[in-house]
N, C-alpha and C positions, 0 to 999 in steps of 0.2 A: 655544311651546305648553307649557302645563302639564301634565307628566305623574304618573303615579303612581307608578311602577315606576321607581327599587330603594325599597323601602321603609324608614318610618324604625323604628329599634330597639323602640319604643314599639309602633309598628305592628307589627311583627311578632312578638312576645312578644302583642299582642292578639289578632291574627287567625289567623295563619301555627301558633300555639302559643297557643290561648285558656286561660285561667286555668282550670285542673283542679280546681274546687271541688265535684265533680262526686261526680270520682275520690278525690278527696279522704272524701270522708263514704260514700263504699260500700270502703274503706278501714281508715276507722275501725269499719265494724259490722263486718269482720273481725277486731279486735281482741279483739270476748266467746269467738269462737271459739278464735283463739290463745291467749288466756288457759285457757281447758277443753281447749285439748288439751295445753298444759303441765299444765297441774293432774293432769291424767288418765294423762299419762306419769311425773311426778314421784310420782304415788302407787301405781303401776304398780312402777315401780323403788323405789319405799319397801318395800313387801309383798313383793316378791322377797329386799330383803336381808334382810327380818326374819326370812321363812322359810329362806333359805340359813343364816343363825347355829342358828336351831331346829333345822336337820337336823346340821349339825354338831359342834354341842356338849349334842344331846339324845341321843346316842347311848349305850345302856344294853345289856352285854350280859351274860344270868345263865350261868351253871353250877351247875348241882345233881346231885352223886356220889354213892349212899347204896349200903350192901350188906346183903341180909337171909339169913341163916343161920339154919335152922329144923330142929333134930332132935327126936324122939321114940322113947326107949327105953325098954324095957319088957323086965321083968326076969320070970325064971322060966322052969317048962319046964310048966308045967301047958294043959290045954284052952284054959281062960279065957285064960292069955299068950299063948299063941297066936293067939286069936282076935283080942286087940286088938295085937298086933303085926301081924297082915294087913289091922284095917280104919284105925288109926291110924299107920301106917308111911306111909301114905300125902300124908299132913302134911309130912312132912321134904321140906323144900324149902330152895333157897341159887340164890340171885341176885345181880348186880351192877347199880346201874341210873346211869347216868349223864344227864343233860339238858342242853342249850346252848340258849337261847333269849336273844331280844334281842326290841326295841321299835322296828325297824327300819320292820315292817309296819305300825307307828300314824305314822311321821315323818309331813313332808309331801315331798313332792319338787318342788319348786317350777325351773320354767321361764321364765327370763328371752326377754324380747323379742330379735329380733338388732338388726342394720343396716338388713337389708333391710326388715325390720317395720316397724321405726320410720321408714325414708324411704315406707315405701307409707303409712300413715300420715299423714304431713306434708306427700305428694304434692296428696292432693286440697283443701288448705288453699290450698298454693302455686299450685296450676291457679286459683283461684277469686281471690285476690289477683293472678296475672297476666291475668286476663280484663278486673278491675275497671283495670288498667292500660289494655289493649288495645283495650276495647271504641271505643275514640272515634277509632281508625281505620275499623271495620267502618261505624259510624256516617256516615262521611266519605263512606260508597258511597251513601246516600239522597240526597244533591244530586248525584250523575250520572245515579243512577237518573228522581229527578223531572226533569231535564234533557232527559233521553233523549223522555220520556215528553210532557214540556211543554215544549217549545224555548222559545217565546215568553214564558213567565213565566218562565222561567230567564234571560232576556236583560232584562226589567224588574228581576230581584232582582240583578244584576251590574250593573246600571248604577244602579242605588238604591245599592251599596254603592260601587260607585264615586264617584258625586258625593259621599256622606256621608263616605268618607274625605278627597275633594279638600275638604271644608270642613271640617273637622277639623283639616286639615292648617293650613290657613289660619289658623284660630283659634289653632294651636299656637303658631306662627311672630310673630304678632303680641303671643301673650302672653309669648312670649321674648323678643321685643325690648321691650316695656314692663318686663319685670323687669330686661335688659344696662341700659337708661336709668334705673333705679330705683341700679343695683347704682352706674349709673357717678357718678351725683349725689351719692354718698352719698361721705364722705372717707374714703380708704384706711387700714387700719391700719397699725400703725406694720411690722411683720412683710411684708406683703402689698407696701407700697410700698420696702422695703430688696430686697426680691427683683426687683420688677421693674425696679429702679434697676441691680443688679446684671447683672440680662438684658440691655438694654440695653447697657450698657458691655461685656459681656463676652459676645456670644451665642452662645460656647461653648457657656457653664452652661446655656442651654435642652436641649441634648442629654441631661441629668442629673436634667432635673426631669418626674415622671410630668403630661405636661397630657393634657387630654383635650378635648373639642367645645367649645364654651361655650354653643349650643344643645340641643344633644342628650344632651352627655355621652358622648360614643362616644371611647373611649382612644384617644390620639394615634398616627400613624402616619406615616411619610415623605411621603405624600401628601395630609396634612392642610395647609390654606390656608391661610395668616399674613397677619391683616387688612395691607392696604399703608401703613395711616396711619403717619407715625412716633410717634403718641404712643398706638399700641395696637399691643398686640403680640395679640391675642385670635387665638384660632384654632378652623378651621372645619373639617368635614368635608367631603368631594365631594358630598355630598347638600345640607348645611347652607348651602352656599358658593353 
């Protein structure tokens, strides 16, 4: 009886693990996003060092020292001297004035992003590229669900896929043996037939050389099949076999 199960390499890279062309192009609309938030982080850190250099080498600090020394004397002994010795005596003045000021209060003070910023940041990027990975397992929950729900149409769509792979397979198998019968009519080259001259003679040397299926191509392994004819060394897998 013809079964399905274990499946072949082909098969299961199609069904088991279907072609992400999906994931693939919501993926790629990620990329305008990635692109804007490098942009936006690179010019983020552009503007921070230009203001870091501004504060540190715009730095300007004044000193201004002056002193003012102010007398008024008035000579004599009469009324009149007197009089403007009590109202202009008043004028004499003497100070010292010193000032410090800088340009400290126009810099800027500019504040760099941390670690933490820039991964909170980068986080809701990275959630949105692991969703577009992920999603096509959650997806895998509607055929249990519709199962649950419609036994009976679940059991036509598994034996739909089932027949379609049992001729699939069929067809595979036949178009591999019409290619081995294509391959084997055709004259060896000269490379191809020194090797297997050599295998023969010495079937050491097959332990040395990478073969793999001749149907499937599934890499050789202790348990692969070695046609029994002697004038073919071809080898098969437990599936292919």
């Amino acid at each position: 009886k013809r079964t399905l199960l274990p499946l072949l390499r082909d098969e299961t890279s199609a069904f088991v693990f279907p072609p992400c062309s999906l994931q693939v192009m919501e993926l790629l609309r990620c990329i305008p996003l990635l692109l804007f938030l490098a942009f936006v982080c690179g010019l983020d850190h552009f503007i921070f060092s230009v203001l870091s250099i501004i504060q540190n080498h715009s730095f300007v600090q004044y000193s201004y020292q002056t002193s003012h020394h102010m007398s008024v004397t008035v000579m004599g002994k009469s009324l009149m001297a007197q009089l403007l010795r009590s109202t202009i005596g008043a004028l004499n003045t003497s100070f010292d004035t010193q000032v410090e000021t800088s340009n400290f209060a126009c810099l800027p003070r500019p504040h760099g992003m941390t670690r933490e910023q820039y991964l909170n940041t980068c986080l809701p990027l990275a959630a949105l590229a692991l969703l577009c990975l992920a999603q096509v397992y959650p997806f895998r929950l509607r055929r249990a669900i519709a199962a649950f729900y419609f036994p009976k149409r679940e059991k036509t769509r598994v034996l739909f896929l089932y027949n379609k792979l049992l001729r699939q397979r069929r067809n595979f198998f036949q178009l591999q043996r019409r290619r081995l019968a294509r391959r084997a009519r055709q004259p060896p080259g000269l490379g191809t037939s020194l090797l297997e001259w050599c295998s023969q003679h010495w079937p050491w040397l097959r332990r040395c050389q990478r073969r793999s299926c001749t149907l499937c191509g599934t890499p050789g392994t202790p348990w692969h099949q070695v046609c029994p004819s002697p004038d073919c060394s071809a080898l098969y897998c437990d599936r292919c076999w």
